[in-house]
C-alpha positions in Angstrom: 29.7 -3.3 -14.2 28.6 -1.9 -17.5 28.5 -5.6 -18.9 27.0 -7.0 -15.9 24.0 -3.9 -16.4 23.7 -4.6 -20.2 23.2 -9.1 -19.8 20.6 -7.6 -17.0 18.8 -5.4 -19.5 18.7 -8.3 -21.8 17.6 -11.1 -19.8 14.9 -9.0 -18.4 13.8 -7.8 -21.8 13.8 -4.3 -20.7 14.8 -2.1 -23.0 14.7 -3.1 -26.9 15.6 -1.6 -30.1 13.6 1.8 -30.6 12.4 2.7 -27.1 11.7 5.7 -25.9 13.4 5.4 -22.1 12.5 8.4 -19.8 15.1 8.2 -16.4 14.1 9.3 -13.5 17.4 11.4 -12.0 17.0 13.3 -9.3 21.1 14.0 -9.0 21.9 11.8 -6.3 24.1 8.5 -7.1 22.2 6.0 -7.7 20.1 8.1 -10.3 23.3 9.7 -11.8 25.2 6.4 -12.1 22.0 5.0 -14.0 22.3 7.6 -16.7 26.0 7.3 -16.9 25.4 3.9 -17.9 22.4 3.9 -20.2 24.5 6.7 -22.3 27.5 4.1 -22.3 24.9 1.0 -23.4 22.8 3.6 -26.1 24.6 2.9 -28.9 24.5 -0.7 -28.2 20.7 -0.7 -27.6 20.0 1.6 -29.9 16.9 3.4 -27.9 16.3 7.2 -27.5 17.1 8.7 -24.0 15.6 11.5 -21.9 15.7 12.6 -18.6 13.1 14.0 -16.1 13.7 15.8 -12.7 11.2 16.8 -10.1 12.0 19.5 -7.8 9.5 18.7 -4.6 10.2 21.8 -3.3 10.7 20.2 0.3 14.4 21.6 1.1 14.4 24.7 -0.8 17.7 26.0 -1.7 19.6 22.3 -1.7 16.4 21.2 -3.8 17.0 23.8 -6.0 20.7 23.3 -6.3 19.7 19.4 -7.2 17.5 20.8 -10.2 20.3 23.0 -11.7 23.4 20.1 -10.6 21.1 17.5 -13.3 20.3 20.3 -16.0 24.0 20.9 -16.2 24.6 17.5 -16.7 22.7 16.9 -19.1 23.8 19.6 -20.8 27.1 18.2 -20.9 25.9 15.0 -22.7 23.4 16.5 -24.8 21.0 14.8 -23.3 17.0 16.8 -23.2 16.3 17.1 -19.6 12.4 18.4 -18.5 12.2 19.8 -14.9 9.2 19.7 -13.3 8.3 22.2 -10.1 6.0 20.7 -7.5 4.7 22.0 -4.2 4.9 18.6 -2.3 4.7 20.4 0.9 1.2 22.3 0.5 0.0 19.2 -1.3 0.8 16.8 1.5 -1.2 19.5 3.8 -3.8 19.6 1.7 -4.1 15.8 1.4 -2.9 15.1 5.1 0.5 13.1 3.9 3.4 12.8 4.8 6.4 14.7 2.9 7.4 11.0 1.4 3.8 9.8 -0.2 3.1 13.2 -1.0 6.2 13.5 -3.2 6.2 10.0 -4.7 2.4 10.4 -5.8 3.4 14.0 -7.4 6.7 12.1 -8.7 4.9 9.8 -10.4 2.3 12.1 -11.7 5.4 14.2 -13.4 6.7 10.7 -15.2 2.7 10.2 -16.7 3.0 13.7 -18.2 6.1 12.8 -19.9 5.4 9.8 -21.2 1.9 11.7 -22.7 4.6 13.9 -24.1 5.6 10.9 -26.3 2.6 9.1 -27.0 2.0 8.6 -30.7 6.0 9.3 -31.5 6.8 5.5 -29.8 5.2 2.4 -29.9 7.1 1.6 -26.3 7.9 3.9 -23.5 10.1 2.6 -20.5 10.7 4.9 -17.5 13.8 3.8 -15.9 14.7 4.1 -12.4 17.2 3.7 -10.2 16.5 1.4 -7.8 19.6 -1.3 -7.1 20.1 -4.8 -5.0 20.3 -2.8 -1.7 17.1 -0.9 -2.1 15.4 -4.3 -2.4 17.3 -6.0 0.4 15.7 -3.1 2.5 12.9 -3.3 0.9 12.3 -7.1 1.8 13.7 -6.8 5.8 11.0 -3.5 5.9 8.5 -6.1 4.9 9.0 -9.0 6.9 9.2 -6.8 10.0 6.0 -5.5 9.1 4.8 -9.0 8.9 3.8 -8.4 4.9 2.7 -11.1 2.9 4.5 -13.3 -0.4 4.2 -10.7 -2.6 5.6 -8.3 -0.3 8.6 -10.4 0.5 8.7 -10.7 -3.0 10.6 -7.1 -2.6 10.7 -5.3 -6.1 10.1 -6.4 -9.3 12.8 -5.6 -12.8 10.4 -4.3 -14.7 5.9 -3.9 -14.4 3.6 -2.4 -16.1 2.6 1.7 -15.5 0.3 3.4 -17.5 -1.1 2.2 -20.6 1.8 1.7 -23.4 4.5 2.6 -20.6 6.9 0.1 -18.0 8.7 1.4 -14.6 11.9 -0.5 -15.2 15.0 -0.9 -13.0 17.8 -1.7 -14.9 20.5 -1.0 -11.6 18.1 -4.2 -9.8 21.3 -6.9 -9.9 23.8 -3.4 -9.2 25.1 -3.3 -5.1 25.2 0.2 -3.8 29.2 -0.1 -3.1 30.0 -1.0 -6.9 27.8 2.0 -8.0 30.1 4.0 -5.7 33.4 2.7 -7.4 31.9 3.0 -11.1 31.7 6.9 -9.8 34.7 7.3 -8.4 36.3 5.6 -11.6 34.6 7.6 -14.1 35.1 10.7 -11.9 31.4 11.8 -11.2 30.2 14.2 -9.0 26.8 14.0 -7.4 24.4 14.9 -5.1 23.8 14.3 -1.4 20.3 14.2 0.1 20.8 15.3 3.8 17.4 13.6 4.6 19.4 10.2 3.9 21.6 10.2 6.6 18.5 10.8 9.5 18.3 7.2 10.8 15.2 8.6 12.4 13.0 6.8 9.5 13.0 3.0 9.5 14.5 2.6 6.3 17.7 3.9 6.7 18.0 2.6 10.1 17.7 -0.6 7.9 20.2 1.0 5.4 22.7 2.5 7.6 22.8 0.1 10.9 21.2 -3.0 9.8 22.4 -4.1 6.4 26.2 -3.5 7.9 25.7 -5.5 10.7 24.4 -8.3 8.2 27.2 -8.0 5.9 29.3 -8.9 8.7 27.7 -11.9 9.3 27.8 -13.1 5.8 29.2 -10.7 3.3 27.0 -11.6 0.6 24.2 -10.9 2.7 22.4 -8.4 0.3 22.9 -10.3 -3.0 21.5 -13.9 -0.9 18.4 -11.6 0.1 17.9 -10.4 -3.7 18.1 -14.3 -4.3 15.2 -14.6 -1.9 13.1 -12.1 -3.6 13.5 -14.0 -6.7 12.5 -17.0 -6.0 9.4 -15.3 -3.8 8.6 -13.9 -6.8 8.2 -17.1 -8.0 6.4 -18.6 -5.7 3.8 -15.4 -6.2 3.8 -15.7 -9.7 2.8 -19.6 -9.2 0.3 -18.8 -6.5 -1.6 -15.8 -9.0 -2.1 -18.5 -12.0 -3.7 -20.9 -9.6 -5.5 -18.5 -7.8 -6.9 -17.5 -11.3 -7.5 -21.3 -12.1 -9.7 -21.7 -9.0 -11.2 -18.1 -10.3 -12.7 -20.0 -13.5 -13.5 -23.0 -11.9 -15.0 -21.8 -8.7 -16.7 -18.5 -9.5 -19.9 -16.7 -12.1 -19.6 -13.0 -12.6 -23.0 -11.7 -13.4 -23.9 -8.4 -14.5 -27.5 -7.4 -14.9 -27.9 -4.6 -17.0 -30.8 -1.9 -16.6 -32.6 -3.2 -19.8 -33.1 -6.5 -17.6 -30.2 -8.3 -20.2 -28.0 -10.5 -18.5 -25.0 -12.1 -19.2 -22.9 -14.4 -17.3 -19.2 -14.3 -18.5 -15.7 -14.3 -16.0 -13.8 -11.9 -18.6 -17.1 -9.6 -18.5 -16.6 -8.7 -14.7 -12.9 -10.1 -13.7 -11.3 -6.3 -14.8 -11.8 -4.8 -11.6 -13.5 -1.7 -13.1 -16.4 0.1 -12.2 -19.9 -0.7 -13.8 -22.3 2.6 -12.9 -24.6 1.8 -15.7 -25.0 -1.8 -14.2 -27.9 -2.4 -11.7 -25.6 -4.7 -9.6 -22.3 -6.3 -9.8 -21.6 -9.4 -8.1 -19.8 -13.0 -8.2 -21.3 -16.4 -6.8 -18.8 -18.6 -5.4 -19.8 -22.1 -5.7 -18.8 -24.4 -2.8 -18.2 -27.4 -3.6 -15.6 -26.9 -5.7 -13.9 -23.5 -3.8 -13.9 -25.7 -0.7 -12.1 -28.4 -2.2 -8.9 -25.9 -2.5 -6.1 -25.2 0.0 -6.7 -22.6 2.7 -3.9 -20.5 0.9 -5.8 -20.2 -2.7 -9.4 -19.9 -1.1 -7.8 -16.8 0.9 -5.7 -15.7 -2.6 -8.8 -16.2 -4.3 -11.4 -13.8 -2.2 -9.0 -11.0 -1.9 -8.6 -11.1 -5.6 -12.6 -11.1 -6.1 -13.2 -7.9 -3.2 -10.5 -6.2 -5.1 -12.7 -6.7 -8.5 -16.2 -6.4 -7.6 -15.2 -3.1 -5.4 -12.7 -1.8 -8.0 -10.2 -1.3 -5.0 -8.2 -3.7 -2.5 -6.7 -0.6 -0.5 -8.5 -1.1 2.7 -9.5 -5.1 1.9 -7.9 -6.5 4.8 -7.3 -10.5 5.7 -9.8 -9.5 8.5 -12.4 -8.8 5.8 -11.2 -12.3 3.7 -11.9 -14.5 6.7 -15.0 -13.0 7.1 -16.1 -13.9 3.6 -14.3 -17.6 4.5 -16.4 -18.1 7.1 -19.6 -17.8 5.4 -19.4 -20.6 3.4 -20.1 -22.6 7.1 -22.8 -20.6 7.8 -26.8 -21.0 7.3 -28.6 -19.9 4.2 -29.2 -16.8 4.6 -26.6 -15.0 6.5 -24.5 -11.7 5.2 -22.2 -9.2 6.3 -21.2 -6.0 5.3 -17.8 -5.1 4.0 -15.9 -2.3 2.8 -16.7 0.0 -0.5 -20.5 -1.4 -0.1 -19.4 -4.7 -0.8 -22.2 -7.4 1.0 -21.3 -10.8 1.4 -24.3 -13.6 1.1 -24.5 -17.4 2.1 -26.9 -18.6 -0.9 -27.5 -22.2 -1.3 -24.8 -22.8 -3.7 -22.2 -21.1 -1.5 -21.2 -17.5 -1.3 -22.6 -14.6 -3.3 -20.4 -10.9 -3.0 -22.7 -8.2 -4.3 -21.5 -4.4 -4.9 -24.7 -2.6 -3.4 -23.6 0.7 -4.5 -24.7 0.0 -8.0 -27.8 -2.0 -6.9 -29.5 -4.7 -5.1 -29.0 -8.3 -6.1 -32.5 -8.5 -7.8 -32.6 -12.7 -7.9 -32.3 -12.8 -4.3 -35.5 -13.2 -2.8 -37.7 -11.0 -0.4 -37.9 -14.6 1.6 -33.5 -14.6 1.8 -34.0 -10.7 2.2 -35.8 -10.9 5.4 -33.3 -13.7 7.1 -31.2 -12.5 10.1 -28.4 -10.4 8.8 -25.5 -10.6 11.3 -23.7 -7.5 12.9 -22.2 -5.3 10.0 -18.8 -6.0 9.6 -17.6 -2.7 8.2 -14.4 -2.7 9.1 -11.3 -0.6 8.1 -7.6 -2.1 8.6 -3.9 -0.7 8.0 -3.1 -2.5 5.2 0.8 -4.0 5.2 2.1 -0.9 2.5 0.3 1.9 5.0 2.1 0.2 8.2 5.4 0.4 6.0 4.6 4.3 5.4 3.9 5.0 9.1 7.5 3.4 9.4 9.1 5.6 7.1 7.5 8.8 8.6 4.5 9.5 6.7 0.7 10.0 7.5 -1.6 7.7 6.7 -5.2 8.1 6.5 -8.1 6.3 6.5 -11.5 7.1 4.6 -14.5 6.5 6.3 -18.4 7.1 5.8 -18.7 10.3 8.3 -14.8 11.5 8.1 -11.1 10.0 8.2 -8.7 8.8 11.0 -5.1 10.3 10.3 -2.4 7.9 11.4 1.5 9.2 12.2 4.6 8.1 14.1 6.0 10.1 16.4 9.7 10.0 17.6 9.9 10.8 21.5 13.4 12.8 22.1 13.7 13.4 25.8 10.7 14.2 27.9 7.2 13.7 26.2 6.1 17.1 27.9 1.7 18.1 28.6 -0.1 15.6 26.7 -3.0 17.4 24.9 -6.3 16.6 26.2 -8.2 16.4 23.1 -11.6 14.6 22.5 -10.5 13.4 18.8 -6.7 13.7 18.9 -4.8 10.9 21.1 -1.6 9.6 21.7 -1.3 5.9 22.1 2.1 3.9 23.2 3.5 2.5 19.7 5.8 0.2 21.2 3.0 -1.5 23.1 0.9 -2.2 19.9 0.8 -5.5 18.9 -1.4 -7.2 16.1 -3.3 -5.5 13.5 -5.5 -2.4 14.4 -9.0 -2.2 13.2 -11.6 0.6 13.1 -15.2 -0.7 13.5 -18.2 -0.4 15.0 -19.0 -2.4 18.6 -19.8 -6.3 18.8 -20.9 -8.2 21.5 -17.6 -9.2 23.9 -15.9 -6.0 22.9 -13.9 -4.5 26.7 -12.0 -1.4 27.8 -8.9 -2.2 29.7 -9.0 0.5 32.9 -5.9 0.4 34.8 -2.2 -0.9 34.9 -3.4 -3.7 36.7 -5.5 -4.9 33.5 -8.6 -4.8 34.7 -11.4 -4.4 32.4 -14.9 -2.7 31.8 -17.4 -4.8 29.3 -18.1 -2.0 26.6 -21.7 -2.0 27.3 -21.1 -0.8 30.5 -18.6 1.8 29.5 -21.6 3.1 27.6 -24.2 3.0 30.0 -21.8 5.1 32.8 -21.2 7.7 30.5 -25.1 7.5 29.8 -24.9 7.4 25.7 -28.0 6.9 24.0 -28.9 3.2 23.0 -29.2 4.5 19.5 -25.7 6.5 19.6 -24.1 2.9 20.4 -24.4 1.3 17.2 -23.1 4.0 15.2 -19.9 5.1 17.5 -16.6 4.0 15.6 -13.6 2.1 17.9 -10.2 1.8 16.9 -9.4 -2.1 18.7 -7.4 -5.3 18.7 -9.5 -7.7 18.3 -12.2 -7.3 21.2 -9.5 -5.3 22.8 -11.2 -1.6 22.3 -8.0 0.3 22.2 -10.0 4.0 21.9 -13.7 4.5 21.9 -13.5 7.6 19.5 -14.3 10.7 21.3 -14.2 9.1 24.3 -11.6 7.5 26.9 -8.8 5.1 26.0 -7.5 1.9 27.4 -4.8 2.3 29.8 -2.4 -0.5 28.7 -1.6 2.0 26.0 -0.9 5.0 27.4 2.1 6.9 27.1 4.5 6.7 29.8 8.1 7.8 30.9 9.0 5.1 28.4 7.5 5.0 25.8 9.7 5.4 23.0 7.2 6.1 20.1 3.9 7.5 19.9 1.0 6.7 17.5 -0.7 9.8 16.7 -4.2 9.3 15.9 -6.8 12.8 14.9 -10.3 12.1 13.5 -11.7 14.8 11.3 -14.8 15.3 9.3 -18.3 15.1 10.0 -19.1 15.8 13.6 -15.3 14.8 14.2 -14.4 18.7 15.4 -12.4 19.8 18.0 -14.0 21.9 20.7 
C-alpha cells in the first residue's frame, strides 16, 4: 500500500521536496494510518512533517483520551504534535449549528493558525488529511440522493487550494477503508474509536455501514468504479468551468464606476468576486446575442458564476434565482427583479444588466428605465445542495434573512411523536412528505394553502383576508413554499398535507428568530 500511496502522491503533485505538511490526526484509523505512512514515505520525499489535533470538546472524557492517545504517538516517533482545545458545543449554540458544522468550521480554523505558525519558514504548506476512496464513494451516493449537481457528483478532489500559500491534500484518496485496516493490523497499530461512528442515525453512515455493503455485494469493486465516476465527473466539471469562463469573456463587461466619476471597463477588474465598498456600483452587462447563442447548460454555469462575483457570495444563489436572471433576457426593456445580497437584475437593450445596489445605483441607467414597471421582488432564499447534505448528516442549518433567520434541523421520530408544541414561530413539518426544493419568499400572485387531507385549497389572498391582516402587512410577510404550494405562512397556519402524523418518520424542525420573530 505504501507504494501504491507514494505513485498517488506523485501523480497528483502533492507533496514535493521541502514542504512543510501539517496532518490532520485526530487518533482514529484513517488519520493514524495516514501518519504511519507519510513517516515511512519522509525520507523518500524529503518534506518536514507535523501534526495537529483538535479536541472539540463534544464527548468529554473519550475526547480527551483521543488528545493524549495522538500526543503519545507522536511522541513515540518524534514527531511535534500542537493540540488545540475548542468549545464546539457552546460555539454551535452560539451560532445555532449543529455539533458537525460547528466543529469542522473550528477544525479548520485550528489548521489556518498553524499554517500562520509557518509562514515565512516555507515557501509551500500542505495540510494533509485523511480522507480515503470510501469517504468519497459516500460522499458521491450523499450527493446524488440529494439531487446535487456535476460538481457535487464530482465527490472530492486530491488536492485544492486553502488559504493563501497553503493546499488541503488527501494523499489516502486512491486507499479503500479495508486495506487501511490490514496496513494496521500488519504494522500492529492501535487506534481510536469514535462511538458517534457507529450511530446509523445520520445519513452518512447509514451510507457507510448499510449501503456501501449491500453494494459491494452486488459488484465487489463497487467503491473503486464510483471513485472512477468522480474522476471522470471531475472532468467533465473542469471542462464545463473553462467554457463557462470562455462565454464569461465573450459574453459579458464588468464595469466599475469609481466615486471620482473614473471608469473603467475590464473582465479581470471585477471577475474576483471581492467586495468593492469604495466603488459607487458594481455590475456586469450580459450581452445577448452572443450569451443566447450558448447551450442552456453554460448560460445557467455562466450566471451562477457572475451572482457569485458581483455579490461576493454564492451561498444562498439558488438555480431558482439563475432562471430568474435566464428569463429576463425574453422580457421587455425595462423589466428587473430583485435577488439575493442586493443583487438587481435589469433587461437593458443590449440584454441583461446585474447591478450590486448595496454599493450604489447603476448611474447610466436612466430616470426614463427607472420609472418602467419593476416586477414582484424576487427575494428569495433556497437550501442550497451542501445545506440539504448537513440537514442529512444531523446539523442545523440556518438561513440569513433581512428582519431575522429560519433555523433548519432533522428530527428522528423514535416511538410516539408525543404533544406537538403549539408555537407561533416554531413548527414541525412531515420530512418524508417534502418533495422539491423549499424556498423562503415573500407572496405572488397564484400562491394557495392546502386545508385538509382531502387537498383542498384556500387562494393565499383569501387566507389573508379571513384572518383580517392588513393590506400593507401582506407584502412584507415571509412564506416558506414549493413552488406556489405555501407550505407555512410564518407565524401563521400551515398546510395540512405536511403535518405530522402517526407516521411520519422524520420531522423538519423549522424556528424563526430575530426581529419581531419572538415567541410569546
Amino acid at each position: 500500500m505504501t507504494e501504491r500511496v507514494m505513485k498517488w502522491i506523485k501523480t497528483e503533485a502533492l507533496i514535493a521536496e521541502g514542504d512543510c505538511v501539517i496532518a490532520g490526526v485526530s487518533g482514529g484509523a484513517d488519520s493514524v494510518c495516514l501518519l504511519l505512512l507519510l513517516l515511512e514515505l519522509q525520507e523518500k520525499l524529503q518534506f518536514n512533517l507535523c501534526v495537529v489535533h483538535v479536541e472539540h470538546g463534544i464527548r468529554e472524557q473519550e475526547s480527551r483520551e483521543d488528545a493524549a492517545f495522538v500526543e503519545t504517538l507522536c511522541e513515540r516517533y518524534q514527531i511535534p504534535c500542537h493540540t488545540y482545545a475548542v468549545d464546539v458545543p457552546s460555539y454551535a449554540k452560539k451560532k445555532g449549528l449543529g455539533l458537525e458544522e460547528a466543529a469542522r468550521i473550528k477544525r479548520y480554523e485550528c489548521y489556518e493558525k498553524e499554517i500562520a505558525r509557518f509562514k515565512g519558514q516555507f515557501e509551500r504548506i500542505k495540510v494533509a488529511l485523511a480522507h480515503h476512496a470510501d469517504d468519497n464513494a459516500e460522499t458521491l451516493l450523499f450527493q446524488m440522493v440529494r439531487g446535487s449537481g456535476i460538481e457535487g457528483l464530482a465527490g472530492m478532489r486530491a488536492k485544492r487550494p486553502f488559504v493563501s500559500g497553503a493546499e488541503i491534500i488527501r494523499p489516502l484518496l486512491n486507499v479503500q477503508r479495508q486495506e487501511i485496516e490490514a496496513y494496521l493490523k500488519e504494522t500492529g497499530q492501535e487506534y481510536r474509536t469514535d462511538s458517534t461512528n457507529l450511530d446509523t442515525d445520520y445519513s452518512r453512515n447509514r451510507i457507510r455501514h448499510e449501503i456501501l455493503p449491500e453494494l459491494s455485494k452486488v459488484n465487489v469493486k463497487a467503491v473503486s468504479h464510483i471513485n472512477q465516476s468522480a474522476r471522470l465527473l471531475q472532468q467533465v466539471a473542469d471542462y464545463l468551468k473553462e467554457q463557462t469562463k470562455a462565454a464569461e469573456k465573450e459574453c459579458c463587461r464588468f464595469e466599475e464606476t469609481f466615486s471620482d466619476g473614473e471608469k473603467t471597463f475590464a473582465p479581470e477588474n471585477g471577475s474576483d468576486g471581492k467586495k468593492y465598498p469604495s466603488y459607487e456600483k458594481k455590475c456586469v452587462r450580459i450581452e445577448a446575442d452572443s450569451f443566447l447563442n450558448y447551450p442552456e447548460l453554460i448560460q445557467t454555469e455562466l450566471l451562477h458564476r457572475l451572482l457569485g462575483k458581483i455579490s461576493g457570495s454564492s451561498k444562498d444563489i439558488g438555480a431558482v434565482h439563475v432562471e430568474a436572471v435566464r428569463k429576463l433576457f425574453y422580457k421587455q426593456v425595462g423589466r428587473s427583479i430583485n435577488l439575493p445580497y442586493g443583487i438587481e437584475g435589469k433587461r437593458i437593450y443590449e440584454g441583461v444588466c446585474l447591478v450590486n445596489n448595496r454599493v450604489g445605483l447603476d448611474a447610466n441607467v436612466s430616470q426614463k428605465e427607472k420609472s418602467r414597471k419593476i416586477e414582484k421582488a424576487e427575494e428569495i432564499y433556497c437550501l442550497t445542495q451542501q445545506e440539504w447534505c448537513k440537514l442529512e448528516a444531523g446539523e442545523t442549518v440556518t438561513i440569513n434573512l433581512p428582519d431575522g433567520q429560519m433555523f433548519f434541523r432533522i428530527l428522528n421520530v423514535s416511538g410516539e411523536i408525543g404533544q406537538i408544541h403549539k408555537k407561533k414561530y416554531t413548527k414541525w413539518l412531515n420530512y418524508d412528505k417534502i418533495k422539491g426544493d423549499l424556498q423562503v419568499r415573500r407572496r405572488r400572485e397564484g400562491d394557495y394553502l392546502t386545508v385538509d387531507l382531502q387537498g383542498h385549497r384556500k387562494k393565499l389572498k383569501e387566507y389573508f383576508v379571513n384572518e383580517k391582516i392588513p393590506r400593507e402587512k401582506r407584502e412584507t410577510m415571509w412564506l416558506l413554499t414549493a413552488e406556489a404550494h405555501v407550505i407555512w405562512v410564518i407565524g401563521g397556519r400551515i398546510s395540512a398535507c405536511y403535518k405530522i402524523d402517526e407516521e411520519t418518520k422524520r420531522i423538519l424542525e423549522i424556528q424563526m428568530v430575530g426581529g419581531n420573530y419572538n415567541e410569546n
